[in-house]
Backbone as CSV, one residue per row, in Angstrom:
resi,resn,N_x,N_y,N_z,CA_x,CA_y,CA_z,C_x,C_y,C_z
1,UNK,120.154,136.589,104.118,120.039,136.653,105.571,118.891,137.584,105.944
2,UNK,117.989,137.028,106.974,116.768,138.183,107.558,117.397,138.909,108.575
3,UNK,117.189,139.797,108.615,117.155,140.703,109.651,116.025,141.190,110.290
4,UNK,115.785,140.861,111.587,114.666,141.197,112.323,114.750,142.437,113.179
5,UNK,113.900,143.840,112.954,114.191,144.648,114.188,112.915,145.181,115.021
6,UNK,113.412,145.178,116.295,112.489,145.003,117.254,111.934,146.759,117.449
7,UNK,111.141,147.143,117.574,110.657,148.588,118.330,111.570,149.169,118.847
8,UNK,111.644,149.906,118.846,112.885,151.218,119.460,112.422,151.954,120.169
9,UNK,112.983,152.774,121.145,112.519,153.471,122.198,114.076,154.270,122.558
10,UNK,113.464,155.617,122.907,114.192,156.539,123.436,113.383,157.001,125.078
11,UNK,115.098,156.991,125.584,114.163,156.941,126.801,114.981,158.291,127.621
12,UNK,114.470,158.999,128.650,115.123,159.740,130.267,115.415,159.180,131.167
13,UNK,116.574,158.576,131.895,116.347,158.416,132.767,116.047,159.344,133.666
14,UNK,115.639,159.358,134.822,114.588,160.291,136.131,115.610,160.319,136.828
15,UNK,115.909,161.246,137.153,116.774,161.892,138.031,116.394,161.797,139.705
16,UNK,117.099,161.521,140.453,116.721,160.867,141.829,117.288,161.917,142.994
17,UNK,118.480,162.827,142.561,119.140,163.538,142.982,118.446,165.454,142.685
18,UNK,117.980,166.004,143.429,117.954,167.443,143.134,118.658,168.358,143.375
19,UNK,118.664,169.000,141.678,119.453,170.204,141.006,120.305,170.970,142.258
20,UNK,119.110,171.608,142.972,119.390,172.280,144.434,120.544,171.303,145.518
21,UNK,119.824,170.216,145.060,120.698,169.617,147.029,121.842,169.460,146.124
22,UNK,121.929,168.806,145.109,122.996,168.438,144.387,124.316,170.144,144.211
23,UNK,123.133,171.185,143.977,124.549,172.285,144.354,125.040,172.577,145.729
24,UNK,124.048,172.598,146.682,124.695,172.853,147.606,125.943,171.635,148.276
25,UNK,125.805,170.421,147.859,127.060,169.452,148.299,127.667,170.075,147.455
26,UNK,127.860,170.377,146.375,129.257,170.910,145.093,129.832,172.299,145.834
27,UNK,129.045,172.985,146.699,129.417,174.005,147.651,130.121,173.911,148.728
28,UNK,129.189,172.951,149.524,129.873,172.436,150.951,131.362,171.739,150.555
29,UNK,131.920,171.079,149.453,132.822,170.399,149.282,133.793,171.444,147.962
30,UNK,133.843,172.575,147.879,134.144,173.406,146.707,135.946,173.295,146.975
31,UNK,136.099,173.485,148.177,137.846,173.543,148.880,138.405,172.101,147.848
32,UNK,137.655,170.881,148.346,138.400,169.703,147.649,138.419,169.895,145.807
33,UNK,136.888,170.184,145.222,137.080,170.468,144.010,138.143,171.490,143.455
34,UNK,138.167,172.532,143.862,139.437,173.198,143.535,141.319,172.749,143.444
35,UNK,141.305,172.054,144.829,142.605,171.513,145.702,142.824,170.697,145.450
36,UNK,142.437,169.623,144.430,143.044,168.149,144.158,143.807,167.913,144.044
37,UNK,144.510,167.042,144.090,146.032,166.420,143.688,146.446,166.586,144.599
38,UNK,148.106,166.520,144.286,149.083,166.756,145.489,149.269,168.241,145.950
39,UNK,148.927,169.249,144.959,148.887,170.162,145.321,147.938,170.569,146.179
40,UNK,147.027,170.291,146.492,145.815,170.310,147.562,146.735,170.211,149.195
41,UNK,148.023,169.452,148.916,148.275,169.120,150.193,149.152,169.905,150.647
42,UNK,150.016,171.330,150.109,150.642,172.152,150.799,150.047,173.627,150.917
43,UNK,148.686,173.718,149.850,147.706,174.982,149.576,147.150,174.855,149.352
44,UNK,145.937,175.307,150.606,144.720,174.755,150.313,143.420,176.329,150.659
45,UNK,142.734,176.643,149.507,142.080,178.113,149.768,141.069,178.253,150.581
46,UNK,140.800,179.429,151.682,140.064,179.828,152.572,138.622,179.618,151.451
47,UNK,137.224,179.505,152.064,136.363,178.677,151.717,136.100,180.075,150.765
48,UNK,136.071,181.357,151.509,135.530,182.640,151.032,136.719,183.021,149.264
49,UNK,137.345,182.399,149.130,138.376,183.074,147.858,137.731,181.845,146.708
50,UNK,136.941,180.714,147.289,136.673,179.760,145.821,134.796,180.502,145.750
51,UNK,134.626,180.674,144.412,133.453,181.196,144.056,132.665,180.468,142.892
52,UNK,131.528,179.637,143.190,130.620,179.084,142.012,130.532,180.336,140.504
53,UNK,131.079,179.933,139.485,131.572,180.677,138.651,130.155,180.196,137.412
54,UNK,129.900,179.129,137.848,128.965,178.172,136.518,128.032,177.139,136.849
55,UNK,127.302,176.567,136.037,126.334,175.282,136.318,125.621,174.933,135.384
56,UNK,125.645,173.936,135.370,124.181,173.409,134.221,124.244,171.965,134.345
57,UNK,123.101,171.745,133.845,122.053,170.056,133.805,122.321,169.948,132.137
58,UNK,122.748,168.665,131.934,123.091,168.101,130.465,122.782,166.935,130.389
59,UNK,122.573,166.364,129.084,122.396,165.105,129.159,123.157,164.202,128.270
60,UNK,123.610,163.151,128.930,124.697,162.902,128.065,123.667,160.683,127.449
61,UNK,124.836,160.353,126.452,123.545,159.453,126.046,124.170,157.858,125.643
62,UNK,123.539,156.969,125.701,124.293,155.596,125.276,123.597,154.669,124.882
63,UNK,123.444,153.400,124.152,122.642,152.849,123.528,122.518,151.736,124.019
64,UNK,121.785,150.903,124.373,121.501,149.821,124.658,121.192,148.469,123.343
65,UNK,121.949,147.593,123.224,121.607,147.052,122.173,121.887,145.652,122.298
66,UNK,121.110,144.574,122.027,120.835,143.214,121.899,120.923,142.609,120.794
67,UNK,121.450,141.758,120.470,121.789,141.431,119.075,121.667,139.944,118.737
68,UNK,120.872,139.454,118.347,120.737,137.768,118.400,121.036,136.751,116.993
69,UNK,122.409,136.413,116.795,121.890,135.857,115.134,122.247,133.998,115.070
70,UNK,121.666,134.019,114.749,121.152,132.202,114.728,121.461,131.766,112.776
71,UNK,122.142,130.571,113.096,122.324,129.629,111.902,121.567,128.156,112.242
72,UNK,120.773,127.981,111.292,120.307,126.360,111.347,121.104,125.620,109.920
73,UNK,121.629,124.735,109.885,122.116,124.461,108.801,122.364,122.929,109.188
74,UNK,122.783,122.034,107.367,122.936,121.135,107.459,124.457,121.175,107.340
75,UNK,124.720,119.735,107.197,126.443,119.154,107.275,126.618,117.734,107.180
76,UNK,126.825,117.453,105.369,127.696,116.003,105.279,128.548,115.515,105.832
77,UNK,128.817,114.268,106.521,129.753,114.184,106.991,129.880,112.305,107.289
78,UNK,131.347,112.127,106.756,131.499,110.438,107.060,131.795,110.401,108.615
79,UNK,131.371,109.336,109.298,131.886,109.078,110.657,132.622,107.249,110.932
80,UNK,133.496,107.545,111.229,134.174,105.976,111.033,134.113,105.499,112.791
81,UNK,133.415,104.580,112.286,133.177,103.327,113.530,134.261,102.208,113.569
82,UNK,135.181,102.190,114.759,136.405,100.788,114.834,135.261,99.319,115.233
83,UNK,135.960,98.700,114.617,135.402,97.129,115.022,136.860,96.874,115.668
84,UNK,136.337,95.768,116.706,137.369,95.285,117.606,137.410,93.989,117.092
85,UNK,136.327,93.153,116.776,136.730,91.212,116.344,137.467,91.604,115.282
86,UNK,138.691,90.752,114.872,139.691,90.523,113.778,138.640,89.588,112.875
87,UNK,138.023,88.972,113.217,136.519,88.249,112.414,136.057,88.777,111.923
88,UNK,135.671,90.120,112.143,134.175,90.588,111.058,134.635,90.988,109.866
89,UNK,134.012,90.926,108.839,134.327,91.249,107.565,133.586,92.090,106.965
90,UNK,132.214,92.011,107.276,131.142,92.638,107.004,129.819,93.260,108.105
91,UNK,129.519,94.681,107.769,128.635,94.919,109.446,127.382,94.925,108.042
92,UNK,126.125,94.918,108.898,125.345,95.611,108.520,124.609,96.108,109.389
93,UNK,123.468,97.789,108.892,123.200,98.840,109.922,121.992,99.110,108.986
94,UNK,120.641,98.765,109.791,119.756,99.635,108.956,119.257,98.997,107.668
95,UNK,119.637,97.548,107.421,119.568,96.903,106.265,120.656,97.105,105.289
96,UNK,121.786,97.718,105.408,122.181,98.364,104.635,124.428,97.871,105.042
97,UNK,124.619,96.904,104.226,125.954,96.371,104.240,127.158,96.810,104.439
98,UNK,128.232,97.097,105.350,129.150,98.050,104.964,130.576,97.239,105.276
99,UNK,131.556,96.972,104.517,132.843,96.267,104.137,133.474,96.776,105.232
100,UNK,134.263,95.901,105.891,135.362,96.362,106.978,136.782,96.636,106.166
101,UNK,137.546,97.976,106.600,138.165,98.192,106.059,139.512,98.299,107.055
102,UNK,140.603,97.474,106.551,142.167,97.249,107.744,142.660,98.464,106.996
103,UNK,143.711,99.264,108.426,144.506,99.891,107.861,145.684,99.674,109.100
104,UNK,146.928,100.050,109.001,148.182,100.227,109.712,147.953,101.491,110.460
105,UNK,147.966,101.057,111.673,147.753,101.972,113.085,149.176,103.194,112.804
106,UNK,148.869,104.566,113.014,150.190,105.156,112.852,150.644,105.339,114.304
107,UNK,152.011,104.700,114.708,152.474,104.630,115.965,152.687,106.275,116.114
108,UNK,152.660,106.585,117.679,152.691,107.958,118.571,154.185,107.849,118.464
109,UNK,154.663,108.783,118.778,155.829,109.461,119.562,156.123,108.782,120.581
110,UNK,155.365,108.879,121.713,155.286,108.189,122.714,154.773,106.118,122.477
111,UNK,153.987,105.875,122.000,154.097,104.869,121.643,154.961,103.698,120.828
112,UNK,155.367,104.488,120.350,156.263,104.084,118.765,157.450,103.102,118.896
113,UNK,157.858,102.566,120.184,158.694,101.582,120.894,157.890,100.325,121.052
114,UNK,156.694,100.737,121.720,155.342,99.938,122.476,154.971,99.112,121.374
115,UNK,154.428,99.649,120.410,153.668,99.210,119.113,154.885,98.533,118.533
116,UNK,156.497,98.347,117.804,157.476,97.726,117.266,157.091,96.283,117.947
117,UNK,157.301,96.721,119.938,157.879,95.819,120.637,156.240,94.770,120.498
118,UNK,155.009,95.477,120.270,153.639,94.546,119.776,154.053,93.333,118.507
119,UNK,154.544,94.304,117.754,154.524,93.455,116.658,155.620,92.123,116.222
120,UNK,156.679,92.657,117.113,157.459,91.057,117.427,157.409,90.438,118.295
121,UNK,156.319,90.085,118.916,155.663,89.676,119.714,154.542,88.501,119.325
122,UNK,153.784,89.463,117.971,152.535,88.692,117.390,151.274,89.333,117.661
123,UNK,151.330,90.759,118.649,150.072,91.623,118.410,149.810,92.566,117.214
124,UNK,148.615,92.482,117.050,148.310,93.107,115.581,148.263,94.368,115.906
125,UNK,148.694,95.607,114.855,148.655,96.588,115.325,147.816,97.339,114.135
126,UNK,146.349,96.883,113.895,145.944,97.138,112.556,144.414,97.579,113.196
127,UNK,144.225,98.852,112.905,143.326,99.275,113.266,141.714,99.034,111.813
128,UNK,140.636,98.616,112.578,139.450,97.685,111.363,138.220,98.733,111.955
129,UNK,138.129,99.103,110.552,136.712,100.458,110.782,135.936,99.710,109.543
130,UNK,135.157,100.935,109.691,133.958,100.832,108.700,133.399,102.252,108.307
131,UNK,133.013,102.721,107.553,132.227,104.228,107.361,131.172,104.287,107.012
132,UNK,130.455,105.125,107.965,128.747,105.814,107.731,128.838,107.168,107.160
133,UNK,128.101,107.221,106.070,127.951,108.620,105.176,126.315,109.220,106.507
134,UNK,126.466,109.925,107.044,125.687,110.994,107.652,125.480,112.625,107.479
135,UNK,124.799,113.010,107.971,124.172,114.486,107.872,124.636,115.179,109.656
136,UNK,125.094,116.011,109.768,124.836,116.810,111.135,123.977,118.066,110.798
137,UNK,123.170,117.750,111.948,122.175,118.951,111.919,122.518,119.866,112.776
138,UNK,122.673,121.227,112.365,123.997,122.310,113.243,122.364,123.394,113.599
139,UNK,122.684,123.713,114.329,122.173,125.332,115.214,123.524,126.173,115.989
140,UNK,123.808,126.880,115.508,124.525,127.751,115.679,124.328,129.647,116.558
141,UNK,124.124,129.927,117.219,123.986,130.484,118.211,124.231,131.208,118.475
142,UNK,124.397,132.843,118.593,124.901,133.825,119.329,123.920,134.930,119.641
143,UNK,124.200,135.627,121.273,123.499,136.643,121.608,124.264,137.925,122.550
144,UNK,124.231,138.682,122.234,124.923,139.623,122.545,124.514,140.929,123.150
145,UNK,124.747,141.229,124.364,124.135,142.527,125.167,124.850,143.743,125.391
146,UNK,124.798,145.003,124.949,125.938,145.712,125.166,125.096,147.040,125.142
147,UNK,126.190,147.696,126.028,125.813,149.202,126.002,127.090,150.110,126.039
148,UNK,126.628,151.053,124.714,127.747,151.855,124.159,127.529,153.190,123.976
149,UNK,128.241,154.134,124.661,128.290,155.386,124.759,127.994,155.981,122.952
150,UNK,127.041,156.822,123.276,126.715,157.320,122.025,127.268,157.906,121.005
151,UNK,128.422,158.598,121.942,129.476,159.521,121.248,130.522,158.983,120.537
152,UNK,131.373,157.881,121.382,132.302,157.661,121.125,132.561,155.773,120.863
153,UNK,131.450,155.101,121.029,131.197,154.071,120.769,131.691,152.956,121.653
154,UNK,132.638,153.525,122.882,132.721,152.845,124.432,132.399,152.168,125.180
155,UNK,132.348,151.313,125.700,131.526,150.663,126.500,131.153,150.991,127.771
156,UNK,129.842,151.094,128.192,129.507,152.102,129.137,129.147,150.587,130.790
157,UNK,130.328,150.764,131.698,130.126,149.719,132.409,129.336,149.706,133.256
158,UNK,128.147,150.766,133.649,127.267,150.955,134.761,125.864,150.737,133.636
159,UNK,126.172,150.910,132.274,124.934,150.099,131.833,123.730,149.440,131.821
160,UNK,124.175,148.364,132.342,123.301,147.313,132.965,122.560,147.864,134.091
161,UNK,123.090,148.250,134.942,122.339,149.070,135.853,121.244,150.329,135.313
162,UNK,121.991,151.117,134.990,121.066,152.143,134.242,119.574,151.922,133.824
163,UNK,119.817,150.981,132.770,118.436,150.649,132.222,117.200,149.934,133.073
164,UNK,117.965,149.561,134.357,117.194,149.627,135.101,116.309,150.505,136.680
165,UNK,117.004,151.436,136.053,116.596,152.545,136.986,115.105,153.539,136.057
166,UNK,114.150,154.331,136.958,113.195,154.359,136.865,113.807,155.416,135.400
167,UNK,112.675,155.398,134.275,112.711,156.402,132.891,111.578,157.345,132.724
168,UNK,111.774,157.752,131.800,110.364,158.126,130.735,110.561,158.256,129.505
169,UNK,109.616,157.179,128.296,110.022,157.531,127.427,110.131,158.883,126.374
170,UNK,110.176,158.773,125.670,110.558,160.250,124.990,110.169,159.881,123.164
171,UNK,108.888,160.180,123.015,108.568,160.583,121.698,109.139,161.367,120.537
172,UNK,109.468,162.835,121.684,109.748,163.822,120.783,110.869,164.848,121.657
173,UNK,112.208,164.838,120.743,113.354,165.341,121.238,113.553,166.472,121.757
174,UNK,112.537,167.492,120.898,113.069,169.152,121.152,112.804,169.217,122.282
175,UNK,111.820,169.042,123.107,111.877,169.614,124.844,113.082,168.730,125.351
176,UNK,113.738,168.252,125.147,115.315,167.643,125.681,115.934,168.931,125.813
177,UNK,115.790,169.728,124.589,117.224,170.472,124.260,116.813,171.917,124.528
178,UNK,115.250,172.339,125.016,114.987,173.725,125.134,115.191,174.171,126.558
179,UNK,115.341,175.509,127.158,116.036,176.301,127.821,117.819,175.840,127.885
180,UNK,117.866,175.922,129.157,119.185,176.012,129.582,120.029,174.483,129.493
181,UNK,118.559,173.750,129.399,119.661,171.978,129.223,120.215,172.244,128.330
182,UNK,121.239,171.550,128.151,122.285,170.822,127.301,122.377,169.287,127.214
183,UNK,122.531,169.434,125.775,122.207,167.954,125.284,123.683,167.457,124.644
184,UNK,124.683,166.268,124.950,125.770,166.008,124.116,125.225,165.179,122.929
185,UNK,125.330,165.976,121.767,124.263,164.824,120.722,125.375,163.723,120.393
186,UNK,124.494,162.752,119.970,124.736,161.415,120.012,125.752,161.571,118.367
187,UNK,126.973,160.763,118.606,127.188,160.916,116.955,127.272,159.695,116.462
188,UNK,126.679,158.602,117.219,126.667,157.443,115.984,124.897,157.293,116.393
189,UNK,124.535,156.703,115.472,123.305,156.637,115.180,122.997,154.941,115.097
190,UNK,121.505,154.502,115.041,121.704,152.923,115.661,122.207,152.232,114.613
191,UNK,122.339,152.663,112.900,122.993,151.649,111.965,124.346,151.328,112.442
192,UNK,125.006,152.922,112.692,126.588,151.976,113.022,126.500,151.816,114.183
193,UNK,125.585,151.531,115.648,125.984,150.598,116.540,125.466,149.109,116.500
194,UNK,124.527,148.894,115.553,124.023,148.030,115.736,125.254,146.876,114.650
195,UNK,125.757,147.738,113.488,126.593,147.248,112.624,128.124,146.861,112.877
196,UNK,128.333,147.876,114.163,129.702,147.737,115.643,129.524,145.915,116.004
197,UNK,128.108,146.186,116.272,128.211,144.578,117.373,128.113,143.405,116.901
198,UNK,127.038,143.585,115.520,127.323,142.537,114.815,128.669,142.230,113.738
199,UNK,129.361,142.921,113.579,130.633,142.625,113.049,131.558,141.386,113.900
200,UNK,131.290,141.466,115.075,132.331,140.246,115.927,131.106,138.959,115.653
201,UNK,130.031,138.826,115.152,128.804,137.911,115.298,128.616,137.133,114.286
202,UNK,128.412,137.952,112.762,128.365,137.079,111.658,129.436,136.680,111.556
203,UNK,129.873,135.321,111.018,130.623,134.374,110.212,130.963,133.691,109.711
204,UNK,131.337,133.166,108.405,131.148,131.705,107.714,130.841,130.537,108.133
205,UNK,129.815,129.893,107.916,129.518,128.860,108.253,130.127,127.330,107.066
206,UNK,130.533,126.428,107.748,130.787,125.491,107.081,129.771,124.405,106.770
207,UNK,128.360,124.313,106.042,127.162,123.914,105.518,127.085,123.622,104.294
208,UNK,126.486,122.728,104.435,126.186,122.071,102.506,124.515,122.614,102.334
209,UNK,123.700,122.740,103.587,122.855,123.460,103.000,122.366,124.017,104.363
210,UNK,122.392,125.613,104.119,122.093,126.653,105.338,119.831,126.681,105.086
211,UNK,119.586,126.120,106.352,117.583,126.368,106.450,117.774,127.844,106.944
212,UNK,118.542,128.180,107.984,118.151,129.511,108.378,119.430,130.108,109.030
213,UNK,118.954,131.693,108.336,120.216,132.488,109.120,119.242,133.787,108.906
214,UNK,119.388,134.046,110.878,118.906,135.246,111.062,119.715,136.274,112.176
215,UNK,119.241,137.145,111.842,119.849,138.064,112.614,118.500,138.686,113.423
216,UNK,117.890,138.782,114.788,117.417,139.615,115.190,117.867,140.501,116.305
217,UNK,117.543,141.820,115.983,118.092,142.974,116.828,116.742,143.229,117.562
218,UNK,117.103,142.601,119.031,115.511,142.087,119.822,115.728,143.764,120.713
219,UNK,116.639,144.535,121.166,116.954,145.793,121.150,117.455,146.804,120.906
220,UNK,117.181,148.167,120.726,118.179,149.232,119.965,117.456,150.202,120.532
221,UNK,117.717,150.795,122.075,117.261,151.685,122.712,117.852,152.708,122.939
222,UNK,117.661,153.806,123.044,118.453,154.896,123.296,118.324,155.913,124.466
223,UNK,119.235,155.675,125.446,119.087,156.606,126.849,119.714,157.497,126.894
224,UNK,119.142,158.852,127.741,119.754,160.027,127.684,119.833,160.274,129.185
225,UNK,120.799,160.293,130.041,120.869,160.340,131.083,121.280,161.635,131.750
226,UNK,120.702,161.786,132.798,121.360,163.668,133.628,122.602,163.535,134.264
227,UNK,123.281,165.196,133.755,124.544,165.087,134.624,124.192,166.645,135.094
228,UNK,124.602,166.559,136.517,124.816,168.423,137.287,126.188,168.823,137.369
229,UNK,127.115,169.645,137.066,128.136,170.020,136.745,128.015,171.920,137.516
230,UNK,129.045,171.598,138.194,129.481,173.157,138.748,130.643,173.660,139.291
231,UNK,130.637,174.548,138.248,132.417,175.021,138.406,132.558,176.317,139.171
232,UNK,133.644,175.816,139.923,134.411,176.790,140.621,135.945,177.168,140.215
233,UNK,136.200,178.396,141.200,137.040,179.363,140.495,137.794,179.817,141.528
234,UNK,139.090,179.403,142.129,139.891,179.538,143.200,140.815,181.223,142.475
235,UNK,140.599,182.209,142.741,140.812,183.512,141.602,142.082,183.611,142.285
236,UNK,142.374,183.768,143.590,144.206,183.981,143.617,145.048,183.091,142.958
237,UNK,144.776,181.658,142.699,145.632,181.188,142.349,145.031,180.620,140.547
238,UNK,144.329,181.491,140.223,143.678,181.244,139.059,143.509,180.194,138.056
239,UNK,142.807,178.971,139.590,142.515,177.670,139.352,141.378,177.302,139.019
240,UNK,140.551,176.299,138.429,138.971,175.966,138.071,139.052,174.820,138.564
241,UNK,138.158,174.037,139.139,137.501,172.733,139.258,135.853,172.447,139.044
242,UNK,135.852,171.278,138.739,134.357,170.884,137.927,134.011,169.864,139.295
243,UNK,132.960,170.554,140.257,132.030,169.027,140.754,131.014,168.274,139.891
244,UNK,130.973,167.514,139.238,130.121,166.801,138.157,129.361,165.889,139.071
245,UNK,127.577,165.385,139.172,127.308,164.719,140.199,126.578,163.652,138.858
246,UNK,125.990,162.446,138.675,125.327,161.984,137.999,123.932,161.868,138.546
247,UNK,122.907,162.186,138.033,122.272,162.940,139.038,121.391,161.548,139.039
248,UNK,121.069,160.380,138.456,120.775,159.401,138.718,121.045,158.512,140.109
249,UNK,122.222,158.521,140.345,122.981,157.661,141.390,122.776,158.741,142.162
250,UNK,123.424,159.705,141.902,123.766,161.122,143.203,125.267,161.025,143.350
251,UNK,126.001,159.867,142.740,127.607,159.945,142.392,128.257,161.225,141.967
252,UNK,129.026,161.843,143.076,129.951,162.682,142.996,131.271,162.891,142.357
253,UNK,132.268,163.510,141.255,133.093,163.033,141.034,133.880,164.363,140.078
254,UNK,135.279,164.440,140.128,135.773,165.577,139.654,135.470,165.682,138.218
255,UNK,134.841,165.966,137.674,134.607,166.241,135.917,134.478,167.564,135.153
256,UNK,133.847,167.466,134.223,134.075,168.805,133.414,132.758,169.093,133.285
257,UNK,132.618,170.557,132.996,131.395,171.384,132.052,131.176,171.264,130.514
258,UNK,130.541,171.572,130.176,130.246,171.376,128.956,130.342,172.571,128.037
259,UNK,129.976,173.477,128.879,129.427,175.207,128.605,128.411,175.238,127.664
260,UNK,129.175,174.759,126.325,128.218,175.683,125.078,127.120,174.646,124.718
261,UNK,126.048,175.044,123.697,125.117,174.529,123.730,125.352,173.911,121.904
262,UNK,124.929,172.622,121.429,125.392,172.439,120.368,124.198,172.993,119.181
263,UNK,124.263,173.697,118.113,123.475,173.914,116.677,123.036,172.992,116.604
264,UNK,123.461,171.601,116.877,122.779,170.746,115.550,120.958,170.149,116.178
265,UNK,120.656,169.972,115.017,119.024,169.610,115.675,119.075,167.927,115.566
266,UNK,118.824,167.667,116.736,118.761,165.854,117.305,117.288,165.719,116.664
267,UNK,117.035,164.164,115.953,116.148,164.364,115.667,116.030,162.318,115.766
268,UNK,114.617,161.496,115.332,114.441,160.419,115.795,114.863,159.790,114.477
269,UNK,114.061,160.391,113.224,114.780,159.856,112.262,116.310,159.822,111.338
270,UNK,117.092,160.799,111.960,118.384,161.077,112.161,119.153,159.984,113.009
271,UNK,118.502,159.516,114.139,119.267,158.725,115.218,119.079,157.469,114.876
272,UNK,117.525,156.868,114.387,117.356,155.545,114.109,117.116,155.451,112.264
273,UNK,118.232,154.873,112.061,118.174,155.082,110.119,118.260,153.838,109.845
274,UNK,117.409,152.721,110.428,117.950,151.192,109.925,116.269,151.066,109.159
275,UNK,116.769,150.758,108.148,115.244,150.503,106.824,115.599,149.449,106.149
276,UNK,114.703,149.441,105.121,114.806,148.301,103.876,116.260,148.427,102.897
277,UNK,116.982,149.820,102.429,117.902,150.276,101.912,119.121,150.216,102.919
278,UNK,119.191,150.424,104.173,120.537,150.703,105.142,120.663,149.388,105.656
279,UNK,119.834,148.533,105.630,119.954,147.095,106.550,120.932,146.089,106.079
280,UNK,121.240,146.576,104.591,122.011,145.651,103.812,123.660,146.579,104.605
281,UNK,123.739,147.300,104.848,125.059,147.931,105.425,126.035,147.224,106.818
282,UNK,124.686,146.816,107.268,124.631,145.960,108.947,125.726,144.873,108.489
283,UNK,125.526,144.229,107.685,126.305,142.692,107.717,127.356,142.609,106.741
284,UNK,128.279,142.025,106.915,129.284,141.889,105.678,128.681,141.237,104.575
285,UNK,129.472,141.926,103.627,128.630,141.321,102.426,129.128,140.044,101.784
286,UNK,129.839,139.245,102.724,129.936,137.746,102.708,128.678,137.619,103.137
287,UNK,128.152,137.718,103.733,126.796,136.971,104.144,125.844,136.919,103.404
288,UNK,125.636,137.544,101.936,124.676,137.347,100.535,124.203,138.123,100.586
289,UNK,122.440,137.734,100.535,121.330,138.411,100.273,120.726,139.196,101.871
290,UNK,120.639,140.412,101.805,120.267,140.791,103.065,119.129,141.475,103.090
291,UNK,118.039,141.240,104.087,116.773,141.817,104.292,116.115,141.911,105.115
292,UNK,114.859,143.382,105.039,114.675,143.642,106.490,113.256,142.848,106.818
293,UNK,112.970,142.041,107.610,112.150,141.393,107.720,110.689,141.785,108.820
294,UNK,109.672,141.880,108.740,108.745,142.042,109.935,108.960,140.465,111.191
């Protein structure tokens, strides 16, 4: 089997929402972040007792991936043609002679009264074929679009949208992760997402002789998107709430901080590991011979 893979790209999306306006709504609205639930509805804290305690810009990340794998193959196969004249004995097709062959119709369930009451009657109930030895020529088909949270391998349903909101790509990781951003590093990397999607894709084909089976992975992109996060701290009743905004949309919504910053170093050849040696990992190894193809 070939495997085709397309250019890769890591991308930012551009943030549409600012850091600033984005805290001061997490301010103006701090009473509800604190007060949620039902408890919000019998105590609710004077604006002066909830205090911005925290904040930070992170980026959290998900993969975009396209997956296309195609079978061309052949397929023997007899196809039986009924003749209706009780006359013919012999067809020919193509120059080529073929014997009519009677057999006893097998009566239905439902028929099986009908057909008796035929035959004492004097209707024949004898079904007269003939058989053509043929080839089907198969193309077999699948394409697949998905976008999956980096971390946890999820399906990320605003996706589709995303990738179409304005980016920049991204060469080189470390300015992602220097000062105060925070980065959630990615923990699957594109072999096992790309090896996630094609698992529901490859599958036995029934062929007497396979021309082509390919797999191309026409995308395997990787987005890192902004989140603004700011926590407050209701201290009499020694409560926390997270305003989390996505700073793409400007979507507001109760979530969490992140706080700490992670050790590990994100890196491109760490994230994208699909080569001549790992490509054979992608496909079950029912599928034979596997290779990475230009």
């Amino acid at each position: 089997m070939d495997v085709r893979l397309a250019p890769t790209h890591i991308y930012t999306l551009n943030p549409t929402l600012d850091f600033e306006a984005a805290e001061q709504q997490a301010i103006d609205k701090r009473i509800n972040t604190v007060a949620g639930g039902l408890g919000g509805l019998f105590s609710r804290p004077k604006p002066e007792e909830v205090d911005l305690v925290y904040k930070e810009i992170r980026y959290e990340s998900f993969w975009h991936a396209v997956c296309n794998v195609r079978y061309v193959f052949e397929r023997n196969k007899d196809f039986t043609v009924p003749v209706t004249g009780v006359e013919v004995r012999t067809v020919t097709i193509l120059g080529q002679e073929f014997e009519i062959a009677a057999q006893q119709a097998q009566p239905t369930q439902s028929g099986g009264f009908l057909s008796q009451l035929g035959q004492q009657i004097g209707l024949s109930n004898t079904v007269r074929t003939f058989t053509l030895a043929g080839v089907e020529h198969c193309i077999d088909e699948n394409r697949q679009v998905q976008y999956l949270d980096a971390v946890n391998g999820q399906a990320l349903q605003v996706g589709a949208d995303f990738v179409q909101k304005d980016k920049t790509e991204v060469t080189d990781l470390t300015p992602l992760s220097t000062g105060d951003v925070l980065v959630v590093v990615p923990q699957l990397s594109a072999a096992k997402i790309a090896r996630s999607v094609l698992a529901s894709m490859i599958k036995p084909i029934q062929a007497d002789k396979i021309l082509e089976e390919t797999v191309a992975i026409e995308t395997l992109d990787l987005y890192f998107r902004p989140i603004y996060a700011f926590e407050f701290a209701w201290k009499p009743k020694n409560k926390t709430g997270v305003a989390e905004f996505d700073a793409v949309t400007g979507v507001m919504i109760s979530g969490k901080a992140l706080h700490t910053k992670s050790d590990r170093d994100i890196t491109r050849e760490s994230l994208f590991d699909i080569n001549a040696e790992t490509v054979t990992s992608l496909i079950p190894a029912a599928a034979g011979n596997v290779q990475l193809v230009p």
